[in-house]
C-alpha positions as CSV (number, residue, x, y, z in Angstrom):
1,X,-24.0,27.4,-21.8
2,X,-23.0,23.5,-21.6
3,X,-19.4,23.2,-19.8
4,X,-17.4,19.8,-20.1
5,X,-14.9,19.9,-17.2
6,X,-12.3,17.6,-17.9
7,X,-8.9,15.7,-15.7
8,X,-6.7,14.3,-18.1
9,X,-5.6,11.0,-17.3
10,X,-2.2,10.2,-14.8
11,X,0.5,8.1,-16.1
12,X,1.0,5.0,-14.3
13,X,3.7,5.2,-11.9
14,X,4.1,4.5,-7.9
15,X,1.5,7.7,-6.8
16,X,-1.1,5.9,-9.3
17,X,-1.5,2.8,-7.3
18,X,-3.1,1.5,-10.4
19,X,-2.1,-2.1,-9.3
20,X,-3.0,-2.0,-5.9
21,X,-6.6,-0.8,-6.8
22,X,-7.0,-3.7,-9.2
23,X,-7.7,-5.8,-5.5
24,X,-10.4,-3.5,-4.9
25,X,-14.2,-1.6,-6.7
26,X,-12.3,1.5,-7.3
27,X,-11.1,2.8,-11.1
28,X,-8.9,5.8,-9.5
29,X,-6.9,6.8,-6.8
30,X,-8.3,10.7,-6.0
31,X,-11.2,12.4,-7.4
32,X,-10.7,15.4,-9.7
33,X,-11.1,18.4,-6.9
34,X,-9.8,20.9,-9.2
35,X,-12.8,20.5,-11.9
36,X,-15.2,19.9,-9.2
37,X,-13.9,23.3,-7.5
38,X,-13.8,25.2,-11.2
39,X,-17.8,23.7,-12.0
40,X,-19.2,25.7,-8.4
41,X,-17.6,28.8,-9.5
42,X,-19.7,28.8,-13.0
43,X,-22.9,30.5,-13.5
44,X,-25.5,27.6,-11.4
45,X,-27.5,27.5,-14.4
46,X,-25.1,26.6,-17.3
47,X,-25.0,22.5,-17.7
48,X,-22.2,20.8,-16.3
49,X,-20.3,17.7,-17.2
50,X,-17.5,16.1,-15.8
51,X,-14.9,13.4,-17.8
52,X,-12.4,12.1,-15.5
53,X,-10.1,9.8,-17.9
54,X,-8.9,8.1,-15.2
55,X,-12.6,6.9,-14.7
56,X,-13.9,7.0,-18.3
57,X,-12.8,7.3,-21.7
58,X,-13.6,11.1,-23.3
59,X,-15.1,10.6,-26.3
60,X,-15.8,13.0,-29.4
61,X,-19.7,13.2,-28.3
62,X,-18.7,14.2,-25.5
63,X,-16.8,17.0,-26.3
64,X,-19.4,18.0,-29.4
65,X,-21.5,18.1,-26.7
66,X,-20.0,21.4,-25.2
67,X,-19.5,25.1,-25.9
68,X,-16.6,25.0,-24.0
69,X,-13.9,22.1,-22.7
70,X,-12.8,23.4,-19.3
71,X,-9.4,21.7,-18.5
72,X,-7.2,21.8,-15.1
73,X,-3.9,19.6,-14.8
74,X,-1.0,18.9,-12.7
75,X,2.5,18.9,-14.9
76,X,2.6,15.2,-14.8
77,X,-0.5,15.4,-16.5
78,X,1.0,17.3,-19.9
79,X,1.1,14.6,-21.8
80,X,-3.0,13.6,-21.7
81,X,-3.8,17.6,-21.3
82,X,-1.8,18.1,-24.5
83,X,-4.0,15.4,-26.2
84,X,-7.2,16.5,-24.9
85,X,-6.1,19.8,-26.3
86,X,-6.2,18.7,-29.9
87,X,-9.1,16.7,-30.2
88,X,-11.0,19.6,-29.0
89,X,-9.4,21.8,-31.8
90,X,-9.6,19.2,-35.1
91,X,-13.8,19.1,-33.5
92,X,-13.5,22.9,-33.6
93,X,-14.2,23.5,-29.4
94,X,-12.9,26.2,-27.6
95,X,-10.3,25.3,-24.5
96,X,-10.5,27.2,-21.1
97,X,-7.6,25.5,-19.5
98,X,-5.9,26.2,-15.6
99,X,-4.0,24.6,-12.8
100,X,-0.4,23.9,-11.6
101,X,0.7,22.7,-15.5
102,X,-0.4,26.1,-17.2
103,X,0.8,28.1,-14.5
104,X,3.8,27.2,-14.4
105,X,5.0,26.9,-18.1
106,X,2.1,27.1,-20.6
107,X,4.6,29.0,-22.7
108,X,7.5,26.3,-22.0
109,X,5.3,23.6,-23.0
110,X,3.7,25.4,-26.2
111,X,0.2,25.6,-24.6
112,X,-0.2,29.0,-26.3
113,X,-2.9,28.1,-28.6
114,X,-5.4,27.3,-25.5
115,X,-8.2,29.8,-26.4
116,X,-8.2,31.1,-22.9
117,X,-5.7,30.5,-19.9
118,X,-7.2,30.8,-16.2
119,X,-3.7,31.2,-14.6
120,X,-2.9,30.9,-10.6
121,X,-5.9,30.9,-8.5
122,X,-9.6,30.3,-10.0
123,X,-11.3,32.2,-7.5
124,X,-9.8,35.2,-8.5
125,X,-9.4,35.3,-12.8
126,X,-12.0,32.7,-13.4
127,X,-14.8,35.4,-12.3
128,X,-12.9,37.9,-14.6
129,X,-12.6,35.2,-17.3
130,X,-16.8,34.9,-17.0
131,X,-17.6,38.8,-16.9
132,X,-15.3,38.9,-20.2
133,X,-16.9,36.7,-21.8
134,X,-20.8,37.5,-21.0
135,X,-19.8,41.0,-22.6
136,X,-18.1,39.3,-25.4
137,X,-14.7,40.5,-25.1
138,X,-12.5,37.5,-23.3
139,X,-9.0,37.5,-23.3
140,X,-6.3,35.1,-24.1
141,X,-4.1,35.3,-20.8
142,X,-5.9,35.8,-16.9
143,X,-3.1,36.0,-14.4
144,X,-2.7,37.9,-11.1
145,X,0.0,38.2,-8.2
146,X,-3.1,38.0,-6.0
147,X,-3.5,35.5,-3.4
148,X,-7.6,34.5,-3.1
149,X,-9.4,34.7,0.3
150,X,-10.3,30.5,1.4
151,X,-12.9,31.7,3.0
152,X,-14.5,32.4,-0.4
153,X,-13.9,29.3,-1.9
154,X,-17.1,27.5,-2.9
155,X,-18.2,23.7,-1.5
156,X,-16.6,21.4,-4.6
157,X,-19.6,20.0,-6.8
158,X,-19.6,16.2,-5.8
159,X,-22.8,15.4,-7.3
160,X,-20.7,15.5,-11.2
161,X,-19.2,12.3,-10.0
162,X,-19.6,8.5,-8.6
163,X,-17.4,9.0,-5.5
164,X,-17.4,5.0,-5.3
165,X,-15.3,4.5,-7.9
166,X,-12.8,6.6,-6.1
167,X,-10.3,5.2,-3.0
168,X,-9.9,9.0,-1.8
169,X,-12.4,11.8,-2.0
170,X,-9.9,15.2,-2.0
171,X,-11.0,18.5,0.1
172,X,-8.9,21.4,0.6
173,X,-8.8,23.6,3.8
174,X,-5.7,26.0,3.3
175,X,-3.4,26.7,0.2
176,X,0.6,27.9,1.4
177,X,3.4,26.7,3.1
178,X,5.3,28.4,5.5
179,X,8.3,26.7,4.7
180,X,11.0,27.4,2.1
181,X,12.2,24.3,0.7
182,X,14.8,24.5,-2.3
183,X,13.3,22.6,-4.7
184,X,9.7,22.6,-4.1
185,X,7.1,25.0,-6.3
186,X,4.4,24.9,-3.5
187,X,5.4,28.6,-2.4
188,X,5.3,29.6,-6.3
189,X,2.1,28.7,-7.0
190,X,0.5,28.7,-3.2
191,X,2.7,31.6,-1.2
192,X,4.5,30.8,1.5
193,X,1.4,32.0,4.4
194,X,-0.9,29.5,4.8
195,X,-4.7,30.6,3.7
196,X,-7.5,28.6,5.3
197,X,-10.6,27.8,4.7
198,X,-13.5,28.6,7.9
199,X,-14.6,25.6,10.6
200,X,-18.3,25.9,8.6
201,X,-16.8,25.5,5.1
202,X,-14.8,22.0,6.0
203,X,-18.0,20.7,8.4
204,X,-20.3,21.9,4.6
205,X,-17.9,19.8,2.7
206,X,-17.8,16.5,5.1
207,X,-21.4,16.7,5.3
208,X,-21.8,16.8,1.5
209,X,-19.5,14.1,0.8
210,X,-21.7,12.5,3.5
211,X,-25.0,13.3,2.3
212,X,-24.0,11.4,-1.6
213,X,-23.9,8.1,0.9
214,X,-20.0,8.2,0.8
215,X,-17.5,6.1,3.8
216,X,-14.4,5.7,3.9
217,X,-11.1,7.8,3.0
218,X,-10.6,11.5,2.8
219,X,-8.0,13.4,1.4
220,X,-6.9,16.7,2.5
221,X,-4.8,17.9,-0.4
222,X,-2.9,20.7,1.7
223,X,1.2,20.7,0.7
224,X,1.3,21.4,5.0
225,X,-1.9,20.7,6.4
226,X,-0.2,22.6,10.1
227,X,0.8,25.3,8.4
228,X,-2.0,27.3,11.0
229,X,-1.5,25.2,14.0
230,X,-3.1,27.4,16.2
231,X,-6.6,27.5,13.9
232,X,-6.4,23.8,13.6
233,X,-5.7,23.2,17.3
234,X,-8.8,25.8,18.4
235,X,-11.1,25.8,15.7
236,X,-10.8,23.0,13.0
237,X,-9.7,19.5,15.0
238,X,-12.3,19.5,18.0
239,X,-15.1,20.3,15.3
240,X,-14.2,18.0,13.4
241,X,-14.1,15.3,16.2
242,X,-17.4,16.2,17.4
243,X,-18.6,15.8,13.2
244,X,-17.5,12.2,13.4
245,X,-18.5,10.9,17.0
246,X,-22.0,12.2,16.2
247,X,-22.3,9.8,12.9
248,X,-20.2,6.8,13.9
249,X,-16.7,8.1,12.0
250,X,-17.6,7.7,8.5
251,X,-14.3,8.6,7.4
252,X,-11.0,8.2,8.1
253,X,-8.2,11.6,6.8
254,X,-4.9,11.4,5.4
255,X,-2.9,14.8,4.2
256,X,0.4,15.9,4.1
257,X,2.7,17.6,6.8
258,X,6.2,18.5,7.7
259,X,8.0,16.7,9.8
260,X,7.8,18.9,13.3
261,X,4.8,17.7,13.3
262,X,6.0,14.9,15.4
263,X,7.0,18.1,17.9
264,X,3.6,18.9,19.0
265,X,2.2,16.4,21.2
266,X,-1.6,18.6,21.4
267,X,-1.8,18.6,17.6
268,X,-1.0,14.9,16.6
269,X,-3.1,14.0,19.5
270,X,-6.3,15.3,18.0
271,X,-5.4,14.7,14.7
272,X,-6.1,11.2,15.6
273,X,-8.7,12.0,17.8
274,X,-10.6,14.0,14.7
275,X,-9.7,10.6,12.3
276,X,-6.7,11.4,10.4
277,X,-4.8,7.9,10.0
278,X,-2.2,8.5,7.6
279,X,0.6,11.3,6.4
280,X,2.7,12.3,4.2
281,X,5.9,13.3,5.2
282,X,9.0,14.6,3.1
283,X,11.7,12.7,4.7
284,X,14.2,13.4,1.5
285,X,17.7,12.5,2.8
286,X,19.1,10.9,6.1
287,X,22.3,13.2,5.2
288,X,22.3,16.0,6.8
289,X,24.5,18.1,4.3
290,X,21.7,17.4,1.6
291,X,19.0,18.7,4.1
292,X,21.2,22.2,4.2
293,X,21.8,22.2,0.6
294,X,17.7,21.7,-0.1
295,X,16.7,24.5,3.0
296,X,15.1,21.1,4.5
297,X,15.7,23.0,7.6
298,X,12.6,21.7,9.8
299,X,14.6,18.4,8.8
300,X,18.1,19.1,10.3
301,X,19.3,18.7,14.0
302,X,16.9,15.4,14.9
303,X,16.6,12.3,14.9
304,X,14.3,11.5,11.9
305,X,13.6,7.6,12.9
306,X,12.5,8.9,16.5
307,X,10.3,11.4,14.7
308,X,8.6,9.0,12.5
309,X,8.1,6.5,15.5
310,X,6.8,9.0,17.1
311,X,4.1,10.0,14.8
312,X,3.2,6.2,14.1
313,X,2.9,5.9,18.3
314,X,0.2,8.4,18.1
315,X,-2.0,6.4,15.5
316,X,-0.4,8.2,12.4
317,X,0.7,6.0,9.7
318,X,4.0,7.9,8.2
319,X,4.4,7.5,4.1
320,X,7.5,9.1,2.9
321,X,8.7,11.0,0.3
322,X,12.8,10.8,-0.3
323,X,15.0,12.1,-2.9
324,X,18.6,10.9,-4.1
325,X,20.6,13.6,-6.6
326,X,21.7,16.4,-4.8
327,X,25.2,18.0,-4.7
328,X,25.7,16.7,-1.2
329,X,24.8,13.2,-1.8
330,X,28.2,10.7,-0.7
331,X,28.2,7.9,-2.8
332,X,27.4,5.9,0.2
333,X,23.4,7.8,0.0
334,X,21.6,4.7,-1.7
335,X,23.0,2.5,1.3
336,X,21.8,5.2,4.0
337,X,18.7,5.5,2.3
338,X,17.9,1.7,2.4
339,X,18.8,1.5,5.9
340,X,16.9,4.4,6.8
341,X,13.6,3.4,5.2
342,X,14.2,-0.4,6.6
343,X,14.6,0.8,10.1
344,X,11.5,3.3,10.1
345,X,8.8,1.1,9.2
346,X,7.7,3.3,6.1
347,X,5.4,1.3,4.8
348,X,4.5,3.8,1.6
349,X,8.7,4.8,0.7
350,X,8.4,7.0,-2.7
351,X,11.8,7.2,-3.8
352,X,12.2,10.1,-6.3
353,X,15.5,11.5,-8.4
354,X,16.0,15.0,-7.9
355,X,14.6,17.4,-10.2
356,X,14.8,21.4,-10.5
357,X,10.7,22.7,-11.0
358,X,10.1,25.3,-13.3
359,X,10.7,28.8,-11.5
360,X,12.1,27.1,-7.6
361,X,14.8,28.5,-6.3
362,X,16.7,24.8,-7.2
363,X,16.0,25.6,-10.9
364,X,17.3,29.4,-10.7
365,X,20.4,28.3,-9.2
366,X,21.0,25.8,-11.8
367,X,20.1,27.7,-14.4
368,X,22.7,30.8,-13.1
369,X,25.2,27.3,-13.6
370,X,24.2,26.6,-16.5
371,X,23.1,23.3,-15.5
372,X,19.7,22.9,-16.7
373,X,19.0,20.5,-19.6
374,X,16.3,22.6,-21.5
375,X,15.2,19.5,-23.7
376,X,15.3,17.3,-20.8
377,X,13.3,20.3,-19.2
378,X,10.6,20.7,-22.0
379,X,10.1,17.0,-22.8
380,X,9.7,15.0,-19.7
381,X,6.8,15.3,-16.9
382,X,9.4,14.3,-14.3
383,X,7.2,11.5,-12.9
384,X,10.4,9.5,-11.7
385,X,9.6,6.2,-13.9
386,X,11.5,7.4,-16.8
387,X,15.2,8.0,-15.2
388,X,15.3,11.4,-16.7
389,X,16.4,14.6,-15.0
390,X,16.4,18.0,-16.2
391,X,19.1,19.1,-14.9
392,X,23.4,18.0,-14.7
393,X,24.0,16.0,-11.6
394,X,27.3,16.4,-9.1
395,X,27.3,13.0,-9.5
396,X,28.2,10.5,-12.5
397,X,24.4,10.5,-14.2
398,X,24.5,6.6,-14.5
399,X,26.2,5.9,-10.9
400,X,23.0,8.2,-9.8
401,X,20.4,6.0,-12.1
402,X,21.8,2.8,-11.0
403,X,21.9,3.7,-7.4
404,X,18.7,5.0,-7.6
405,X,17.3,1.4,-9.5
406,X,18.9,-0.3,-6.6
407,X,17.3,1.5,-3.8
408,X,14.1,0.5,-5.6
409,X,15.0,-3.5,-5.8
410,X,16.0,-3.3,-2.7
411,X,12.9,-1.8,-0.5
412,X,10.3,-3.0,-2.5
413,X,11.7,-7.0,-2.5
414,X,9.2,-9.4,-0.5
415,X,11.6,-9.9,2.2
416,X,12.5,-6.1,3.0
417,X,8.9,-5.0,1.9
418,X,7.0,-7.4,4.8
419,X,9.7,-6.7,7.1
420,X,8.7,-3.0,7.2
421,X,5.2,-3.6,7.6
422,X,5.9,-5.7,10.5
423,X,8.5,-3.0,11.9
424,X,5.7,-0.5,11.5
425,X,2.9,-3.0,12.9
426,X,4.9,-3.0,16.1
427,X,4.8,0.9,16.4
428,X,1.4,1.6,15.3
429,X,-1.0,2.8,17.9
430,X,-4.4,3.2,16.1
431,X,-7.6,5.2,16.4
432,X,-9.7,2.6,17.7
433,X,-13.0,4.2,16.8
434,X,-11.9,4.6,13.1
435,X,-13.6,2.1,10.7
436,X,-16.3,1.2,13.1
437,X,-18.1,3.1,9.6
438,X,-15.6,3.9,7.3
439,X,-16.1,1.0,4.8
440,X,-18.7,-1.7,4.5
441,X,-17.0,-5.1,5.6
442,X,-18.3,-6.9,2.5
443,X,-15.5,-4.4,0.7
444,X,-12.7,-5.7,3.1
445,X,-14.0,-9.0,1.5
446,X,-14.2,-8.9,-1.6
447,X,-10.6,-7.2,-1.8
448,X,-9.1,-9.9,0.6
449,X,-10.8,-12.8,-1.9
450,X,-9.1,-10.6,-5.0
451,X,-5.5,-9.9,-3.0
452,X,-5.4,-13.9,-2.2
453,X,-6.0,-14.7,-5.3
454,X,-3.2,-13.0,-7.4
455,X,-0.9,-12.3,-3.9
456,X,-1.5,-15.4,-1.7
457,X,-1.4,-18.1,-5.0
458,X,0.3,-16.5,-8.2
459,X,2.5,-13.3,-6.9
460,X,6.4,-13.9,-5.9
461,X,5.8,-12.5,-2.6
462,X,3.0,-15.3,-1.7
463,X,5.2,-17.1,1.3
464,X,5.8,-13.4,2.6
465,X,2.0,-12.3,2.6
466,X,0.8,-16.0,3.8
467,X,3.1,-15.7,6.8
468,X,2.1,-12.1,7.9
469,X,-1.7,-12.7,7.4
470,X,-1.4,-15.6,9.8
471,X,0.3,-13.5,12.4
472,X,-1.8,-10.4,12.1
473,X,-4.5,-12.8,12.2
474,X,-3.0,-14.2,15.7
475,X,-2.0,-10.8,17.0
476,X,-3.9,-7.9,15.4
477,X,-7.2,-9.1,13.7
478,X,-8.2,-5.4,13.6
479,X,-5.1,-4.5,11.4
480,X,-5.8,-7.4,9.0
481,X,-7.5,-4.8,6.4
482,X,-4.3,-2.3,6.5
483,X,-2.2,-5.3,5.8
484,X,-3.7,-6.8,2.9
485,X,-3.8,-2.9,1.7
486,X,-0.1,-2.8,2.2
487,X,0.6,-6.1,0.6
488,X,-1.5,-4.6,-2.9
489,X,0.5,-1.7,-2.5
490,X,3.6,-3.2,-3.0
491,X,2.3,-5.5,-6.0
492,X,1.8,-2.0,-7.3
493,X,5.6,-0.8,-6.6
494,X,7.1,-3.9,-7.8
495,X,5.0,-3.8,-11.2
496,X,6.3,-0.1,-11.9
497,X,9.8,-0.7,-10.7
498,X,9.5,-3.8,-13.1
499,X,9.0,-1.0,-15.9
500,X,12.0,1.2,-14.4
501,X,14.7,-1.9,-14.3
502,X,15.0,-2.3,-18.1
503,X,15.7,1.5,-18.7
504,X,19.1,1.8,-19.9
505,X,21.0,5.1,-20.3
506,X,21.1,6.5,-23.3
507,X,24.9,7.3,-23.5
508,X,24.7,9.6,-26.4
509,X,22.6,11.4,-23.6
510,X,25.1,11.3,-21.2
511,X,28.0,12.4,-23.2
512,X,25.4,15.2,-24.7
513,X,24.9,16.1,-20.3
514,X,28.3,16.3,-19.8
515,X,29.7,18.6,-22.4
516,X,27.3,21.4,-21.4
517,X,29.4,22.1,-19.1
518,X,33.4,22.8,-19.7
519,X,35.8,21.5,-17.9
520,X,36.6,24.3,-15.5
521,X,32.6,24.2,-14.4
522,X,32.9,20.6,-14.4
523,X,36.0,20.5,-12.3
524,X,34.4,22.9,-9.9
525,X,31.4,20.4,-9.6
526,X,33.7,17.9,-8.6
């Protein structure tokens, strides 16, 4: 059997960092761990091929080429999967197709004429899917309630790609979050107790990434990477440590967490020990009403700036994740956010407009109030560059999308944008022995020649990235890579906010938004 695995391509918006990697050797952000995952769970001997068209362009050789097209996306990924799709049809290919965009709506989205759907977890139906099929009978639909075992989970096949090409190699240790947060589909597709992968699998997968002559960043993909602290404190962390000291610390980790993180002195302490640099944290809203109305509750009763500070002190660079729309929001929420994300020295602020997820609790709520937007809902891949949301708003839709464009303007200008990297410069208490491998200096180079070229000469921000390089260069030579990687960054978010800024609203749209509710629903929203 010849398989071609395929990862539709990402739009281009502020997760892409398409800009930012421009400065540097790499074509993508992440490598494709859901295809790589999906090829060691076929047969060993079937042939194996993997487009990633964020990488490389899928051609139709390529897909006359297979038996089958194998496809996993995210929902932001709909409208390249959709594409992939029909090519493979007009060439006459069967479609095996899985991940968080089929699972959640392939009937929503009118993915029902996919040959085959793998739906939830692969380890579980994709066996079923391949017993089907070697005695010729398999089905249309594979879906289970069934949560798979981590500790069955094969070692992703990194030898179908170039991991050079990549600024992230993605792992996976656990799948769940014990958390409950309103608008967040993690504990739909993931279940809320966290599933982990053994000490032996993650030391197999470092030393395979390892082995294929790769240094430098790795991703661990986990919604909430602390979801076990205990196992991670005992079992995962210290081996980890004792992985990197032996061979120099080739690589330096960045995942996602919640914010009590910043609670437990032990675990951040040898998360930077073990090499984890950098971590996602869903900040969402300095107003504590919005925290209660999202069930943001590991959010409420603390002071968020001393938690991020906090986490930064102890080597962990914080990137957060904030959302403006919710019922709670005062109109004064684009001024607290701005002053929030100024004071904290987030570095990496991803500013996003509310929207309800298929099946979340947000989106049953809405949907009882009859607030959901159903073509809104089945047309947009709510990747926050398009001012769209799926759903009516508590407040006026154009007072929202203007707010939101100004929070963007604001925190991603030259003079705010340096002026957090300097407020988080004075915080950040780094890892010494990371990057003493990580990445060949001639990189660092050859990225700094590239970023002074188009930042230091032709960008708007030049006098802003001139006067911090000289100072880092004064103060903290060793931080002089992280700052030129923070000055592409915000190239990047000042290229796609470019694209958001010249959005206007549609005010057929708006009328349309507001008379699907009547007037006594739209009083009570008020």
């Amino acid at each position: 059997m010849k398989v071609l695995l395929v990862y539709p391509k990402c739009p281009d918006t502020f997760w892409s960092f398409s800009h930012a990697l421009k400065f540097t050797s790499k074509r993508a952000l992440n490598t494709p761990l859901s295809v790589l995952t999906v090829a060691a769970l076929l047969p060993a001997e079937w042939k194996k091929k993997v487009i990633d068209m964020n990488i490389t362009s899928l051609t139709d050789k390529d897909i006359k080429w297979a038996d089958y097209v194998f496809l996993s996306a995210m929902i932001v990924q709909r409208n390249s999967a959709r594409s992939v799709i029909d090519r493979c049809h007009k060439l006459g290919i069967k479609v095996v197709a899985g991940g968080p965009l089929f699972t959640i709506g392939y009937q929503m989205w009118g993915f029902d004429d996919v040959e085959h759907l793998i739906l939830n977890e692969g380890e579980i139906n994709l066996p079923r899917f391949l017993e089907d099929l070697k005695n010729g009978c398999p089905k249309h639909v594979y879906q289970t309630g069934e949560r798979s075992d981590m500790s069955k989970s094969p070692t992703p096949m990194f030898s179908l790609i170039d991991m050079r090409k990549y600024a992230s190699v993605t792992i996976q240790y656990s799948r769940g979050c014990p958390h409950n947060c309103d608008f967040c589909n993690t504990i739909i597709l993931d279940g809320r107790k966290p599933r982990t992968k053994t000490k032996d699998q993650i030391l197999g997968e470092l030393e395979s990434i390892y082995n294929h002559g790769y240094r430098g960043s790795v991703f661990f993909v986990d919604d909430n990477l602390i979801g076990n602290r205990r196992k991670l404190k005992v079992d995962i962390l210290p081996a980890i440590t004792t992985w990197q000291e032996q061979r120099g610390y080739p690589f330096n980790f960045l995942t996602e967490a919640s914010i009590d993180l910043a609670d437990d002195d032990e675990l951040t302490r040898l998360m930077s020990e073990a090499g984890f640099n950098s971590v996602f944290v869903g900040i969402e809203s300095p107003n504590e009403e919005s925290l209660i109305e999202c069930n943001k509750y590991t959010n409420r009763n603390r002071n968020l700036l001393t938690s991020v500070r906090k986490l930064q002190n102890h080597g962990l660079q914080v990137m957060g994740g904030f959302i403006v729309g919710f019922d709670s929001d005062p109109s004064s929420i684009f001024k607290s956010q701005i002053e929030f994300i100024q004071k904290s020295g987030i570095v990496t602020a991803l500013i996003n407009l509310l929207n309800a997820p298929v099946k979340t609790r947000l989106w049953q709520r809405l949907q009882k109030q009859n607030r959901i937007l159903q073509e809104i809902n089945t047309n947009t891949t709510t990747n926050n560059t398009d001012c769209l949301m799926n759903f009516i708003p508590k407040m006026r839709f154009d007072v929202l999308i203007d707010g939101y464009k100004e929070i963007l303007n604001t925190i991603y200008a030259p003079r705010q944008y340096y002026g957090r990297i300097r407020n988080f410069l004075r915080e950040y208490k780094p890892n010494r022995k990371l990057g003493s491998k990580s990445r060949p200096q001639i990189h660092l180079f050859v990225s700094f020649v590239k970023a002074t070229l188009v930042l230091g000469i032709n960008d708007m921000a030049r006098l802003y990235y001139w006067k911090l390089f000289f100072t880092t260069l004064r103060k903290s030579p060793r931080s002089l890579g992280l700052v030129i990687s923070f000055a592409a960054q915000g190239f990047h978010f000042r290229k796609i906010y470019e694209k958001i800024r010249d959005i206007r609203i549609d005010e057929d749209l708006l009328l349309k938004q507001r008379k699907v509710l009547d007037r006594e629903q739209l009083a009570l929203l008020s």
